[in-house]
N, C-alpha and C positions, 0 to 999 in steps of 0.2 A: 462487555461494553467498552472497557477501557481500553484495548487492542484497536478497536476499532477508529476511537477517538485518536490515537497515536497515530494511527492510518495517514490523520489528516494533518496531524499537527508536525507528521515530519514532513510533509508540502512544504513548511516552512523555513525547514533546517535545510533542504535539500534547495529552495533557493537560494540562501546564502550561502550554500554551499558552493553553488551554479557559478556566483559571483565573485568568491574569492579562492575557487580551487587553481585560478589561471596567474593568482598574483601572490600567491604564497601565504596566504590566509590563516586562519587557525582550523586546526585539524575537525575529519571531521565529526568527533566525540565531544570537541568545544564548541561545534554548533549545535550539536542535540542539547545539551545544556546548559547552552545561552539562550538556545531559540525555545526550551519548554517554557523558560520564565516570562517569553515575550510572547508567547502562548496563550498564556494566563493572562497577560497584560489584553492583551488581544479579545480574550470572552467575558473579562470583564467591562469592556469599554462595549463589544457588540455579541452582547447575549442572545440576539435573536437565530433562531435558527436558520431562515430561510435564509438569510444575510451570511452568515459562516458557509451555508449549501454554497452559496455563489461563488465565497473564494475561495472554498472547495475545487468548485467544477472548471474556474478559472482558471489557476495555478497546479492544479495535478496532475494534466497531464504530460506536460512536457519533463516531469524530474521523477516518470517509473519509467523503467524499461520493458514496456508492453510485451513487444513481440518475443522476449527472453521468457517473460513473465510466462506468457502462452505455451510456448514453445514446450518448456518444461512440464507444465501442467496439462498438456495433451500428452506428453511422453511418447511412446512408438508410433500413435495413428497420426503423431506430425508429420512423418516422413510418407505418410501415405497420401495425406493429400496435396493438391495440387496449389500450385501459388494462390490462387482465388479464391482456396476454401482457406489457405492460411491467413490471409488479410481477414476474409470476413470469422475467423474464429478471434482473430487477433481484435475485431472493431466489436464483438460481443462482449469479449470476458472483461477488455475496458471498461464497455460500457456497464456490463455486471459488479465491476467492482468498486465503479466511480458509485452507482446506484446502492449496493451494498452499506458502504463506509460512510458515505456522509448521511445516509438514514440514519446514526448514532449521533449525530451532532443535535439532534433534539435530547440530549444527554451532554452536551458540552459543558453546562458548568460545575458539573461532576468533577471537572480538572483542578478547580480552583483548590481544594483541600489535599492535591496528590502531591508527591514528591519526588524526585530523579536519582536516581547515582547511576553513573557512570561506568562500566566494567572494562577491564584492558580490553583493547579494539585487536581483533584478529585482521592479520593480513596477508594476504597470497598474490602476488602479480598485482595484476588492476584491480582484485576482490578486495573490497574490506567488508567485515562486519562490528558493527556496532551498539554491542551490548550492553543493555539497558534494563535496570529495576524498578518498576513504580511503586510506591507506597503511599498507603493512604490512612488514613485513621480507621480502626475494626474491622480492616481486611486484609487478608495475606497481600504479602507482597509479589506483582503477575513479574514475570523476565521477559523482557522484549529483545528481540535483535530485530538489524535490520541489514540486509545483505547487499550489497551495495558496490557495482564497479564503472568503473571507468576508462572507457571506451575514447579517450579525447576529447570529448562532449559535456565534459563533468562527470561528476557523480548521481549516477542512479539507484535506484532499487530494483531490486528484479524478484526480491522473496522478504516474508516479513516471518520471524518464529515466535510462535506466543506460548511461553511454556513451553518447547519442545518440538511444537508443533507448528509445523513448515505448512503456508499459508499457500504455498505450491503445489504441497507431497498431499494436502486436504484435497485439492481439487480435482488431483491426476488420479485416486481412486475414483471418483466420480466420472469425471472424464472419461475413465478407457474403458468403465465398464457402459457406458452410453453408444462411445464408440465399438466396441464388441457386439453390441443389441443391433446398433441403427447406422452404423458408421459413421464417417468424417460428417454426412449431409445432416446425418439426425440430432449428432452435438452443437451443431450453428443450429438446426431448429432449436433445439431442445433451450440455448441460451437468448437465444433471441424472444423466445415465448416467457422469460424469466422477466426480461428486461421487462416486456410488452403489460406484465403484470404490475410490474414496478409502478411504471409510467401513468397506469391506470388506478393504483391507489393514490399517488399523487395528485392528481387530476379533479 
């Protein structure tokens, strides 16, 4: 669950990221922990769920890199379809994963007892990652990264690792074998009908 939560709570690293990557700002490892503790400050003032979903749903999309996002987590069968099935795969897994991640926020004040440290930030070109520990009281401690480049546009996200495990490399076995069964057309159904379910426990 706590992965999850980080999902959301880097929305907010990644707008002040938005804001001072153009003006020489602090790096962006001193916005993941500045911005966890404004975080906290953040679910303790509005604990309610539905209220956190909103500026969630507000603020997330414009600071992931979607279509990177997709791209990689289809893997071969991207190149197979055509621009229309890449859009509409690229407006599902969004939507799949905006649906996913703020479902955890009825767990948000889980944060208030966690803890951050900060790991040397790797960098390559426009790539950074930034590696991150949460600790919390009578549970291991989870490693987050967060993979991150920029394109001129700031910084974004295009893959999150939780323990290891690439939140991309997760979906591209599911993906290709969907696309192997039913093709490019049965993985938009297949994500769409995820969403459709989503939608309708909300409801």
């Amino acid at each position: 669950m706590v992965q999850k939560l980080f999902f959301f709570f880097l929305i907010l690293v990644l707008q002040a990221a938005q804001a001072t990557a153009q003006s020489g700002g602090p790096a962006p490892e001193d916005l993941v922990k500045n911005t966890f503790e404004e975080a906290k400050a953040v679910v303790r003032k509005t604990p309610d769920p539905r209220e956190l979903r909103r500026i969630a749903e507000q603020k997330l999309l414009p600071y992931f890199d979607f279509s990177t996002m997709t791209r990689l987590a289809v893997g071969p069968g991207w190149r197979s379809a055509t621009p229309e099935q890449q859009q509409k795969l690229t407006d599902a897994f969004r939507s799949l994963l905006v649906n996913t991640y703020t479902a955890a926020l009825n767990e948000a004040t889980s944060i208030l007892d966690k803890t951050l440290e900060i790991k040397p930030t790797a960098s390559k070109g426009n790539d950074r990652t930034v590696r991150t520990v949460v600790r919390g009281p009578g549970r291991p401690p989870v490693a987050i990264d967060y993979r991150m480049q920029n394109a001129g546009n700031g910084w974004k996200v295009y893959d999150v690792v939780v323990e290891g495990v690439s939140l991309v490399t997760t979906y591209r076995g599911e993906f290709s074998e969907e696309v192997r069964k039913s093709g490019v057309d049965g993985l938009i159904r297949t994500l769409e009908q995820k969403n459709r379910s989503v939608a309708a426990r909300r409801s």
